[in-house]
N, C-alpha and C positions, 0 to 999 in steps of 0.2 A: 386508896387503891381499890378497883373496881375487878374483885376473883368472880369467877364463875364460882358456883358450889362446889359441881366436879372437880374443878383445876383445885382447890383450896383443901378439898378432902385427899386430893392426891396429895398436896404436898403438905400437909401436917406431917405423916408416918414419914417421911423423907427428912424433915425437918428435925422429929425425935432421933434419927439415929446418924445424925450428921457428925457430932464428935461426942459420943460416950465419954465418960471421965474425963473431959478436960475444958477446961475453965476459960480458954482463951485460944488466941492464933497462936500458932509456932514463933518466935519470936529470936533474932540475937542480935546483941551488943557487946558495946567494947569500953571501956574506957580511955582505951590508947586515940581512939578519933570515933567521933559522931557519924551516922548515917549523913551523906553530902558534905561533911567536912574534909580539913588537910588533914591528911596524918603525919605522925607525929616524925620528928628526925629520928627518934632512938627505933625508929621501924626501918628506913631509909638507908640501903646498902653503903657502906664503907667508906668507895671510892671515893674522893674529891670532885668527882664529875658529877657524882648523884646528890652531892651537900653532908657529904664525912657522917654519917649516920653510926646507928650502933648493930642496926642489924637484928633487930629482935623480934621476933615474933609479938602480935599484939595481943590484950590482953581480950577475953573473948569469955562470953556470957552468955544461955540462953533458957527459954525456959518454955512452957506448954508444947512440950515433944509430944507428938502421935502417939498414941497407944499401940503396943508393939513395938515401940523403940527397942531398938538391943544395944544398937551401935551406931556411930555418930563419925562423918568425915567432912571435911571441910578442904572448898578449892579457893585459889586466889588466884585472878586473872583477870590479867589487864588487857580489854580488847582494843584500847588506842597504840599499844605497842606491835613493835616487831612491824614497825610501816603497816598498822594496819592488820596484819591478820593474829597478832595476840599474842602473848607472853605469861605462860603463867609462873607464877612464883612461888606458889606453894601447893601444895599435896597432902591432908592427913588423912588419916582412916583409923579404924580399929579400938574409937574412943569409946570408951565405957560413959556412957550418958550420965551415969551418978556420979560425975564431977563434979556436974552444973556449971562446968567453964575450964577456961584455960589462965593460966597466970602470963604477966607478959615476961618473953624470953622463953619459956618454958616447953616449947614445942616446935624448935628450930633442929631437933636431929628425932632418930626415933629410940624410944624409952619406952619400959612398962605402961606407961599411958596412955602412949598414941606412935601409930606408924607413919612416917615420913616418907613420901614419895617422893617422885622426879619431878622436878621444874624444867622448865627449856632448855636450862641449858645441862640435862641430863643426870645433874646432882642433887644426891638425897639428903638435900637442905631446903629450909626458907630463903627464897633472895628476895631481900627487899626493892622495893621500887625504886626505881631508875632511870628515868624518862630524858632522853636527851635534853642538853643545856638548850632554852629557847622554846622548848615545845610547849604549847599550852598544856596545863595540867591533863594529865593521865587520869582516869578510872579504873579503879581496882576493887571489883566486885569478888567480897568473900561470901559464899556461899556454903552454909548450915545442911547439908544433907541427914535425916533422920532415916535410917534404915531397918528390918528385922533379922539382920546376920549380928551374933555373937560378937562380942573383940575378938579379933583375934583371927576371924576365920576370913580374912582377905590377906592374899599374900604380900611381903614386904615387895617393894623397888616399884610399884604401877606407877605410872606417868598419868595423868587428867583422862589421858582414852582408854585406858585399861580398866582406872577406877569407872567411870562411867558405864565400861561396857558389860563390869562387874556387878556392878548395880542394875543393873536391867532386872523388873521385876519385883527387887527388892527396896526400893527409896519409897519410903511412906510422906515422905515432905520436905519442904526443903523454905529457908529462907534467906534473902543476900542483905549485906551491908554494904557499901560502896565509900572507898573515899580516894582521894583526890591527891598527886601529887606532882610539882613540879618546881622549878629550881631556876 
């Protein structure tokens, strides 16, 4: 690589304070399904339409959060649904980042842990993916939001535009996982 002196003295001191304390990217995973894989049936709403699933939230991991984390929310949304303009399925907020994750099942309603938002179809639940019979697989990008608000101080019931608009400001990083489902 061929730096000017100037450009190179510029960017050392930019370089030193690019991430203070932390060791790596923002990062999350799952065990329930891999970044570009299927996920799992026991994720996969109920219905016999959708392949008789269990419904559970999946199991969820992450680690080198931003400095200044306080609080930690997570969207699920599928933008090949809803013919195209998008379906989201789940909602959380309010997660105390000293989890280091979620267990699967475990954050399908809201509890001392984590607050549950609205999904499309306006219930403060998880719905699992559901993609009409025939459709090629869906994409359902869960999304790691890192924030500097407290647990606790976003209010219960926001739907994806509320959360989002709450967040203005306050989102220090964010990471997505994506998987795939179809039947």
């Amino acid at each position: 690589m061929n730096l000017k002196p100037w450009l190179f003295a510029a960017l050392l001191p930019c370089s030193a304070l690019a991430a203070p304390g932390n060791t790596g990217a923002l990062s999350i995973s799952s065990s329930s399904f891999t970044d570009g894989g299927m996920i799992a049936l026991s994720q996969v709403g109920p219905d016999p339409a959708c392949g008789s699933g269990e419904e559970r939230t999946p199991q969820l991991s992450w680690e080198n959060l931003p400095e200044g984390t306080r609080s930690l929310a997570l969207v699920m949304f599928d933008p090949d649904g809803g013919k195209g303009l998008g379906v989201v399925h789940w909602v959380a907020y309010n997660i105390d980042p000293a989890l280091d994750g979620l267990e699967q099942g475990a954050a399908g309603q809201t509890t001392q842990a984590v607050t549950v938002g609205r999904n499309s179809r306006g219930a403060l639940a998880y719905r699992g993916p559901c993609p009409p019979a025939g459709d090629n697989p869906h994409h359902y990008a869960l999304t790691l939001i890192a924030t500097d608000l407290p647990p606790g101080s976003l209010a219960e019931g926001l739907d994806r535009q509320g959360l989002l608009e709450a967040l203005q400001g306050h989102a220090l990083g964010a990471q997505s996982l994506v998987g795939r489902y179809g039947h």
